[in-house]
C-alpha positions as CSV (number, residue, x, y, z in Angstrom):
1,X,66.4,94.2,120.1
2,X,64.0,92.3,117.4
3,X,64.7,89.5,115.1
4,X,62.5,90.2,111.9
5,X,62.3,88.0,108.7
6,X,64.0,90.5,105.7
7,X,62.3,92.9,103.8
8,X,59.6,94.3,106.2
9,X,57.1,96.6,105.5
10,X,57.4,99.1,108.1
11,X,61.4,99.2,109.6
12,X,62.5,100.4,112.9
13,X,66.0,101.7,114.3
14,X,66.2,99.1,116.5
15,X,65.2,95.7,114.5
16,X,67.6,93.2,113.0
17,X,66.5,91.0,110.1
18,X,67.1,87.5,109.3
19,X,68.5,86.9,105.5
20,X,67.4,84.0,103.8
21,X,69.3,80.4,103.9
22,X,70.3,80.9,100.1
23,X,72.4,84.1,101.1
24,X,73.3,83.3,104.8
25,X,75.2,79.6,104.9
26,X,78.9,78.4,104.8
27,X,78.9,78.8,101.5
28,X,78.9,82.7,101.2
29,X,81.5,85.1,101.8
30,X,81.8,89.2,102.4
31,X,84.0,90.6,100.1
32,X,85.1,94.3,99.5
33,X,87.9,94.1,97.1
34,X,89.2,92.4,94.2
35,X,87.2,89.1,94.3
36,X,84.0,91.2,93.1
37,X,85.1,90.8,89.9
38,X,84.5,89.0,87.6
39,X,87.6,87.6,85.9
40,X,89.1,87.6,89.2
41,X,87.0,84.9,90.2
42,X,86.8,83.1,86.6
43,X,90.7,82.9,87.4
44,X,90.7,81.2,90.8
45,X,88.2,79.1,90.3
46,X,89.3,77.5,87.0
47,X,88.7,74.2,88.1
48,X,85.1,74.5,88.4
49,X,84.4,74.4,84.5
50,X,82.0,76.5,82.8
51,X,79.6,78.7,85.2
52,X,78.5,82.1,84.8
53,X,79.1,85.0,87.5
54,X,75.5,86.4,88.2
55,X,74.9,89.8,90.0
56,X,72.0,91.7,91.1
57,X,71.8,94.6,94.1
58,X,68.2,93.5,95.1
59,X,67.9,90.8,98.1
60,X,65.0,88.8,97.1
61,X,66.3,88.4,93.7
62,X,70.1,87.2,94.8
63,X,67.9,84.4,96.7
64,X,66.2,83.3,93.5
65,X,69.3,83.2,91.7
66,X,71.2,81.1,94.1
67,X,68.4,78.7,94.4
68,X,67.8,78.6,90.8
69,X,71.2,78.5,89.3
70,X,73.2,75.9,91.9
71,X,76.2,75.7,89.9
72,X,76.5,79.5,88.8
73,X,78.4,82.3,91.5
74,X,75.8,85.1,92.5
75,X,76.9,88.2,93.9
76,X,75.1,90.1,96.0
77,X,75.7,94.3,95.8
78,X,75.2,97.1,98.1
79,X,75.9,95.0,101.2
80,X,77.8,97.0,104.0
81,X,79.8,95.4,106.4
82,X,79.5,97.4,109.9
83,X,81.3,98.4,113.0
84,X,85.1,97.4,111.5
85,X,88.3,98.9,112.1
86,X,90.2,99.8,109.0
87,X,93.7,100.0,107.8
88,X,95.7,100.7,104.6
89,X,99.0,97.9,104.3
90,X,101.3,97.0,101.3
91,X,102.1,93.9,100.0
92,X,105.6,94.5,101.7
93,X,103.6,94.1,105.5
94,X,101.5,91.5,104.1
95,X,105.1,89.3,103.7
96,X,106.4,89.7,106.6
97,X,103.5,88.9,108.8
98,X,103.4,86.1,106.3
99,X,106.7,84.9,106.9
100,X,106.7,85.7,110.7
101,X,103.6,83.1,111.4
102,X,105.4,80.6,109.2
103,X,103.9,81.2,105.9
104,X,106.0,80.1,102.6
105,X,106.3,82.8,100.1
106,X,107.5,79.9,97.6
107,X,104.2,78.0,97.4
108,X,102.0,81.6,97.1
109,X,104.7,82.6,93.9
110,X,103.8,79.1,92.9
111,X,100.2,79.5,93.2
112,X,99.9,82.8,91.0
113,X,98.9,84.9,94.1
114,X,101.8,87.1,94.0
115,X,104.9,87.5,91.8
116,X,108.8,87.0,92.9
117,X,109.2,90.9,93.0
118,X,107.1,93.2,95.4
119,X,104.2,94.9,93.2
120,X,103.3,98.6,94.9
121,X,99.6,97.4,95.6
122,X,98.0,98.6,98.5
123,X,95.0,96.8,100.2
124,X,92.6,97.5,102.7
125,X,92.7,95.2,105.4
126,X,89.8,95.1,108.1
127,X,89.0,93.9,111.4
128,X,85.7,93.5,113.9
129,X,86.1,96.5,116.1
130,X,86.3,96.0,119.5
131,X,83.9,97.5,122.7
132,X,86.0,100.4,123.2
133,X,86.7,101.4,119.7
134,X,85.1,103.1,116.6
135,X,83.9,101.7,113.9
136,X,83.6,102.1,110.5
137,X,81.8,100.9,107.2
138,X,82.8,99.1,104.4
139,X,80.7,99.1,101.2
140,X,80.9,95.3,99.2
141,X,78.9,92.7,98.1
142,X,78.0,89.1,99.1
143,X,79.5,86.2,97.0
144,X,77.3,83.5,97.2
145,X,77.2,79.6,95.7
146,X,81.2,79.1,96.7
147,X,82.2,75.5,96.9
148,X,84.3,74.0,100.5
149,X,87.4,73.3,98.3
150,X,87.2,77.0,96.3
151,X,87.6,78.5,99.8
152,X,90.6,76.8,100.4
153,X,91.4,78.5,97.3
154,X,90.5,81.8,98.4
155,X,91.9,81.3,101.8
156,X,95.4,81.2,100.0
157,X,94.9,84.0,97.8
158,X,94.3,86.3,101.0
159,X,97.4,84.7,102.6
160,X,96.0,82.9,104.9
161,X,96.7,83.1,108.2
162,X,97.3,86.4,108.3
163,X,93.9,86.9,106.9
164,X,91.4,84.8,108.3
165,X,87.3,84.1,107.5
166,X,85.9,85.3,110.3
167,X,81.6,85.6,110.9
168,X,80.8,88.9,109.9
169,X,79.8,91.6,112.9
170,X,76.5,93.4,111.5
171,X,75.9,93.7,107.7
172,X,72.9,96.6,106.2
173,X,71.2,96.6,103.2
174,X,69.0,99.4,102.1
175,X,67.9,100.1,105.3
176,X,67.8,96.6,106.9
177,X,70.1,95.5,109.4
178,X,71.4,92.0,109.8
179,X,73.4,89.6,111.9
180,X,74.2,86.8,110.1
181,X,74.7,83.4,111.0
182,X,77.1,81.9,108.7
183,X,78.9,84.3,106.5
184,X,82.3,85.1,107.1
185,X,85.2,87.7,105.1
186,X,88.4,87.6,105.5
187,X,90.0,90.1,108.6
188,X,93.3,90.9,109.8
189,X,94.8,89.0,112.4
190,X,98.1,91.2,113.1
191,X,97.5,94.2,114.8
192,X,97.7,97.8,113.2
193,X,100.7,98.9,115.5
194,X,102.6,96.4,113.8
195,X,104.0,98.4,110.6
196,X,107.6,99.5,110.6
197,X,108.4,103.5,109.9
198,X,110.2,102.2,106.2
199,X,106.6,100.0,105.6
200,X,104.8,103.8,106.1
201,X,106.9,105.7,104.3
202,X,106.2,102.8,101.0
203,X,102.9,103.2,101.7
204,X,102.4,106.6,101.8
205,X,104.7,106.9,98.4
206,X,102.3,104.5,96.6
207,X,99.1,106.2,97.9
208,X,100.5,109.6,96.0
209,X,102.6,107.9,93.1
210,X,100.3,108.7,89.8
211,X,97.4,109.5,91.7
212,X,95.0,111.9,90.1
213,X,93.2,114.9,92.0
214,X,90.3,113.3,93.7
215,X,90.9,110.2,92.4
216,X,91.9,107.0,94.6
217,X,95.2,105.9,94.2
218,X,96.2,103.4,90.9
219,X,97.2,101.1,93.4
220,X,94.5,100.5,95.6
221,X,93.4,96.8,95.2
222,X,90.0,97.8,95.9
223,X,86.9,99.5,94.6
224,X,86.1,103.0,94.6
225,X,84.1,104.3,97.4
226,X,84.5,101.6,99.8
227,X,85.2,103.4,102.9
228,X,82.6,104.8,105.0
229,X,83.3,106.7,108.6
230,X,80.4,106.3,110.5
């Protein structure tokens, strides 16, 4: 296996690719849900003051951006995170892992990330895949220009710990593959096998309840074609 600098001219099955300092650093996070927007993240990070939320889908253009516009987010599109494991929860399994590793539901009703009663959201929740197992593909972007205190932020908002940044496993764009050195996103650190029979029966009633013929579910807490089954 080959380590390439990005955008080559001639690309082979086997090569990996280096991305560029201004999108691979400490700073920059893999994201596949709700902080791709825009209001989402002019709403966590209101401390920060004015900046602007920047996007582009093209890789040598994200870099320019992030160099060029220090104080401004940039989000990178079309990034695919590869080789995860995948799983649909509820916010109901989300609270009691929380609770069960010593989480308090108090300060995250506090901090805005959730209200008092139990909304019916549903969230995809992701993991590296192991040796023996399959894995999958999600589709996302890169979020780039974060600050060290605004992860803290965001490491409450995905109820830390039982989400956790982890280093991303391989990431692809167009047709480039990358391991990156830095960049993390947030995975699951309870296992699948841990969701009670009443937890899948909510789940599946919120996956059908007002969902349209071919449509995701109004629910989901995510983007629309995110999945991919390799």
């Amino acid at each position: 296996m080959t380590e390439k600098t990005a955008t080559p001219e001639t690309l082979e099955p086997k090569d990996i690719f280096r991305l560029p300092s201004e999108l691979d650093n400490e700073k920059v996070i893999f994201s596949y849900g709700s902080l791709l927007e825009h209001e989402k993240l002019r709403a966590l990070f209101k401390d920060r003051g004015k900046f602007k939320v920047l996007e582009t889908s093209r890789q040598p253009e994200a870099a320019d951006l992030v160099r060029n516009n220090p104080t401004d987010i940039v989000i990178l599109r079309n990034v695919r995170l590869e080789n995860v494991r995948v799983a649909v929860v509820t916010e109901t399994m989300l609270r009691r892992w929380f609770k069960n590793r010593g989480g308090e539901l108090e300060e995250l009703i506090d901090a805005g990330v959730t209200a008092r009663q139990v909304p019916p959201a549903l969230f995809l929740y992701a993991r590296p895949a192991e040796r023996f197992e399959k894995g999958k593909s999600l589709n996302g972007g890169l979020i780039c220009n974060l600050r060290l205190e605004e992860l803290s932020v965001l490491d409450k908002y995905e109820w830390k710990p039982v989400l956790k940044r982890l280093r991303t496993p391989e990431l692809k764009i167009g047709e480039c593959k990358f391991v990156p050195q830095y960049i993390t996103f947030y995975a699951g650190t309870v296992s699948f096998d841990d969701i009670e029979p009443a937890e899948k029966a909510e789940r599946a009633k919120f996956l059908s309840l007002n969902r349209k013929p071919g449509q995701q579910s109004p629910q989901a807490k995510w983007q629309k074609n995110v999945r991919r089954i390799r």
